[in-house]
N, C-alpha and C positions, 0 to 999 in steps of 0.2 A: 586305669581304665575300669569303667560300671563290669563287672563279670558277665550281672545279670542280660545289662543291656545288649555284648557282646552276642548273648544265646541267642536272643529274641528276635534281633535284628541280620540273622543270619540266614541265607536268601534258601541255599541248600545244606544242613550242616550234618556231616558225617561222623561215622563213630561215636565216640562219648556225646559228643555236639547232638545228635541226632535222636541221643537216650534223652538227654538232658532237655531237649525241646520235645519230645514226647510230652514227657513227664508233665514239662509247664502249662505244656496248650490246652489245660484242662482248664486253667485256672483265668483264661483268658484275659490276658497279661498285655497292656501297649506299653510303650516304653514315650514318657513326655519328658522332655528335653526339662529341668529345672530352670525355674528362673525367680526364685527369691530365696535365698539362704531362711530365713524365716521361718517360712512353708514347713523344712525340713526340720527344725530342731522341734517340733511335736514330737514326730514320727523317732526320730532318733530316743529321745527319751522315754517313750512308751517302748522302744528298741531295750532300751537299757535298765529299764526296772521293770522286769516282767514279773507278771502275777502269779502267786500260788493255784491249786484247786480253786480253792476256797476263797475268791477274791471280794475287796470288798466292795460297796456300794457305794458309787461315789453321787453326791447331791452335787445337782448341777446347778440349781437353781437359787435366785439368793434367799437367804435363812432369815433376812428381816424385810420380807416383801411386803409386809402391811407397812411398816412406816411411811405417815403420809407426808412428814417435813422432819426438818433439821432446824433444832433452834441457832445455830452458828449460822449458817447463811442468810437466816431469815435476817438477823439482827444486822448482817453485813448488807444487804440490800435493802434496809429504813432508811439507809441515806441516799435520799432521792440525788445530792448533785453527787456528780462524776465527772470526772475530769480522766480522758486519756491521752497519752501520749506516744510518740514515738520520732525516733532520729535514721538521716541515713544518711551514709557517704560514699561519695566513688571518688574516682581519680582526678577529677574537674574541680568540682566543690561538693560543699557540705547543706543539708537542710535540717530542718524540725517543722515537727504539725504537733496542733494537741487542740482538740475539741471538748466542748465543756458540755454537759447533759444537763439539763436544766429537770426542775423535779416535773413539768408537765411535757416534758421529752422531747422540746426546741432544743436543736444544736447551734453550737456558735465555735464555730474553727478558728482557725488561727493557725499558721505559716509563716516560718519565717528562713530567709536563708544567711547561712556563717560564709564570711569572708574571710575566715581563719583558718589554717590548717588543724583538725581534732581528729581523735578516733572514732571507734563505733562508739565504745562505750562516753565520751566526754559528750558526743551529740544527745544521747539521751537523756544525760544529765542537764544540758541545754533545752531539752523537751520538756523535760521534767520540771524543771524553774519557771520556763513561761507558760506552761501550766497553771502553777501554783500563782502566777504574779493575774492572769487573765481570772482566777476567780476571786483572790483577796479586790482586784478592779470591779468585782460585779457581787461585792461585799457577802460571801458566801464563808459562813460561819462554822456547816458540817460536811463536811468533802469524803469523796472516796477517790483516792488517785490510783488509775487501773494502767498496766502496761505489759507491754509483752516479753520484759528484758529481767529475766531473774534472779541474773547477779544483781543488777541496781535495788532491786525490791529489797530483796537480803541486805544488801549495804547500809539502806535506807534506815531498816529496822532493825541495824546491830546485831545482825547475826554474824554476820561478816565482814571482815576484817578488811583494810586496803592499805597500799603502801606505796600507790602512786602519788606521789606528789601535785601533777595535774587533777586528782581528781577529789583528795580529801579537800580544798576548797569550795568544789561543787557539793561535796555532803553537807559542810558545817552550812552554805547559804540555806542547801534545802530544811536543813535542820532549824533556823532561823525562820524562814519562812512557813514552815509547820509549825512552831509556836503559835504564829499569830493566828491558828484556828480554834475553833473550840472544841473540835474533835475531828480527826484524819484517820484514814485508815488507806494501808496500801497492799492491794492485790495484784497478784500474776496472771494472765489470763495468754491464752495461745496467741500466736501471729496471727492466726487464720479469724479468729476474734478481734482483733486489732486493724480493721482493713482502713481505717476512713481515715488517719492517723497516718496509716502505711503512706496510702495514697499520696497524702497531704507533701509527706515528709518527701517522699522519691520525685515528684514534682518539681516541689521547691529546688531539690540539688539537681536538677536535669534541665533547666529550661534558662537560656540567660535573662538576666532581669535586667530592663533598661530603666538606668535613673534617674535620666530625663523624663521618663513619661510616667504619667499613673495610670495604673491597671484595675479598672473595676472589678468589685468580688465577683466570684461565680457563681453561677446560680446553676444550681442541679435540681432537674424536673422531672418528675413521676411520670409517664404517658402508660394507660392501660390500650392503645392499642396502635399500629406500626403507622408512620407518616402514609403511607399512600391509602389512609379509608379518609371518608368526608362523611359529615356525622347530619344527616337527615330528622328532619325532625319527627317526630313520632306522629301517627294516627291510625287509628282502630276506626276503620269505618265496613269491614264485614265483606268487603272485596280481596278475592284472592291478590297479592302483593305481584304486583307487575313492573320489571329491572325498567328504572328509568335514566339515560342517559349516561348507561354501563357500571352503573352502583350496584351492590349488592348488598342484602340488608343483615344486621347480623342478627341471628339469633342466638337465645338462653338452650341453657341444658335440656329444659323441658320440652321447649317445639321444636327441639333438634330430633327427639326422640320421637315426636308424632311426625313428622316432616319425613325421616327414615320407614316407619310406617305404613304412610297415606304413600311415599312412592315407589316401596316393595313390594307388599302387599294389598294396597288400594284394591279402587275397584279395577283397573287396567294394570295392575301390579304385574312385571314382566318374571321377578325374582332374578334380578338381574345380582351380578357377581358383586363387591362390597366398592373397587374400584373406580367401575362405570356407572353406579349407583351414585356414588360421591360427585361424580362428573353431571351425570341427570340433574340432579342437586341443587348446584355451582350454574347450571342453563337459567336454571327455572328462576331463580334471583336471589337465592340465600346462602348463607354463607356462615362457616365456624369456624375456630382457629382447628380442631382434633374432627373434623367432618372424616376425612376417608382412615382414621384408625377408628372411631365410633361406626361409622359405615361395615366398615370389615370386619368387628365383632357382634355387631347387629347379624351379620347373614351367617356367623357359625351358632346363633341360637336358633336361625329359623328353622321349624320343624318339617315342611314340606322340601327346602332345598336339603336340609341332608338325605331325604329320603330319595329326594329324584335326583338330586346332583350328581358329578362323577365318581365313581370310587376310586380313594385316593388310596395307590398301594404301596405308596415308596412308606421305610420304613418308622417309625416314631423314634427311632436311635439311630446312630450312622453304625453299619457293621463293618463284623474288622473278617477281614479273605483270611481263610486259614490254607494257606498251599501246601500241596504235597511232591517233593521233585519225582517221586518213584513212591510202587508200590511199598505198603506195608513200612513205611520210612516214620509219619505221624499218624499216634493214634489219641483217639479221645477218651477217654477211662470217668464213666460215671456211677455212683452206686443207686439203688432203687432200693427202700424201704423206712421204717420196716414195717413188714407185712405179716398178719397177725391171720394166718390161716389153719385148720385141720388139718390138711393133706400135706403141710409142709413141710410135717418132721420138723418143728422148731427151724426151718431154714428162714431167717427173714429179711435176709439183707439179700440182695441181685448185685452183682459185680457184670457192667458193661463193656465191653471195649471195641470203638469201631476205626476200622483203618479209613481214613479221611480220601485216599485216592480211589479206592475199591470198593469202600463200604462194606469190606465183609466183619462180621458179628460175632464174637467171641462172648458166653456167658456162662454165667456159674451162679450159685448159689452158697449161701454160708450163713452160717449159726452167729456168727460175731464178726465187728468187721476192727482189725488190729495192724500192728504196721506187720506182722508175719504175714495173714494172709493175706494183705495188698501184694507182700513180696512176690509169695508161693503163685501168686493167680496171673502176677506179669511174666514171671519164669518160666511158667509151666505152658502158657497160653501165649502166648510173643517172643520171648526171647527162644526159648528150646524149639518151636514150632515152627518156627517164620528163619530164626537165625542172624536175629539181631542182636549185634554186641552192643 
């Protein structure tokens, strides 16, 4: 069990319990439930090598920030064609996809699905072959073959070793089939990189194929805006834009920006709120895809509504209740200084302490502030006075 959590979370807590939440509520302390081990092993480690006086400077920033390139990647991406791949399998059957990059950046995919029983790793070595077979088909001389599977990269390029039987045949063909290029070269790149591949491949093993019929390719299409607009043809003729037969017209960034404008602060400008402004808007016959968040940061710059609008008093932070069950039980212990006065007698630190239920004020004054007289000034002024153990 958290110790500290224990303290903090305790609704009335007596004796020690009662010192030891004094103590803390200075430091205004919530207790948040962890939820990634990660988070903590910072903290832990900064935990565990703590710094001298003297610590030292740590540069946070990177030490070759002018570098403007890398000759190794440069020379890895001169090879305009790319070939990637990838394999998947579940409990039904098995697929592959691998699409080919061409150097003016036409794709040409390819899918196929196994009627075999294989693993993860034999599918992508099946990705990986009809890869390599669909560009020596489209007589491609300098290849880069990209994929998300790291052991196979390694395999590929002899860094690693295998000893499956199933799968030193799929090395030695690919091995064969990279011959006949004129220069290859094979990178690892994330899954999250990998999506079109991904797609291809989880498809292919998910959907039954009938082998009576033929399936035309698919065609996957760009739309810049949702099925239900209808696309008007344009004209500038100097007349205010009037919604005809419930279309609405869309506009750019820019007469979004005058449109917000002309009907907040127009000449009948109401300085309506940033919501029912968006809504006026949307009447009148125009339309954006970000209209009511453009709207609603439009009326936190206008200069007359913050001045006449309502004062907003809820707070900018959420606060945290500090309760007290009984008097003189929590107190808040602050210091003030240092203060650099005549009359002070060198006193320049102020030692505060207020009881959270009573509010009554305990203060003192001190030449240096040290863990003795933090002690002297609790003891003398709360514990000895009040009677709290």
């Amino acid at each position: 069990m958290d110790p500290l959590r224990y303290i903090v979370l305790q609704p009335m807590p007596i004796g020690k319990l009662a010192k030891w939440h004094m103590l803390l509520s200075e430091f205004d302390i919530r207790n948040v439930a962890q939820k990634a081990v990660k988070r903590q092993a910072l903290a832990d480690l900064l935990v565990g090598s703590p710094v001298d006086d003297n610590p030292v400077h740590l540069w946070t920033y990177f030490q070759n920030e002018k570098v403007i390139k890398i000759e190794g990647e440069e020379n890895e991406d001169k090879l305009g064609w790319k070939v990637y791949f990838n394999g998947a399998v579940n409990s039904k059957r098995s697929g592959i996809g691998a699409v080919l990059v061409l150097e003016s950046g036409q794709y040409y995919p390819v899918a196929t699905m196994l009627n075999f029983r294989c693993t993860n790793n034999m599918a992508e070595y099946e990705a990986f072959i009809i890869g390599l077979r669909l560009s020596l088909d489209m007589d491609v001389r300098k290849l880069q073959v990209i994929g998300d599977s790291n052991l196979l990269i390694h395999q590929v390029r002899g860094e690693r070793a295998t000893k499956n039987e199933t799968i030193i045949p799929c090395i030695g063909l690919v091995q064969i089939l990279a011959d006949r290029f004129q220069e290859v070269k094979f990178k690892h790149i994330p899954r999250a990189q990998n999506e079109f591949t991904d797609v291809l491949a989880t498809i292919t093993s998910m959907i039954q194929y009938p082998d009576s019929k033929y399936i035309d390719p698919v065609r996957v299409e760009i739309r810049d805006q949702p099925a239900h607009y209808a696309f008007i043809e344009a004209y500038i003729d100097g007349k205010p834009w009037t919604p005809v037969l419930g279309f609405l017209r869309c506009v750019d960034s820019v007469e979004a920006t005058r449109l917000i404008e002309e009907v907040h602060v127009g000449t009948c400008g109401p300085h309506i709120n940033g919501f029912i402004l968006a809504k006026k808007i949307l009447r009148t016959g125009y339309y954006w895809m970000t209209m009511e968040n453009d709207c609603s940061k439009s009326i936190q710059k206008c200069h007359k509504c913050q001045i006449h609008g309502d004062l907003i008093k809820v707070p900018a932070t959420e606060l945290i209740t500090m309760t007290s069950p009984w008097p003189f039980a929590a107190w808040g212990i602050d210091v003030i200084g240092p203060i650099e006065l005549a009359a002070s007698d060198k006193h320049c630190f102020i030692f505060v302490a207020i009881d959270y239920f009573t509010k009554w004020m305990e203060v003192e004054s001190y030449v240096s502030v040290t863990k003795k007289v933090m002690a002297d000034f609790v003891r003398n002024n709360i514990v000895c006075r009040f009677g709290i153990l």
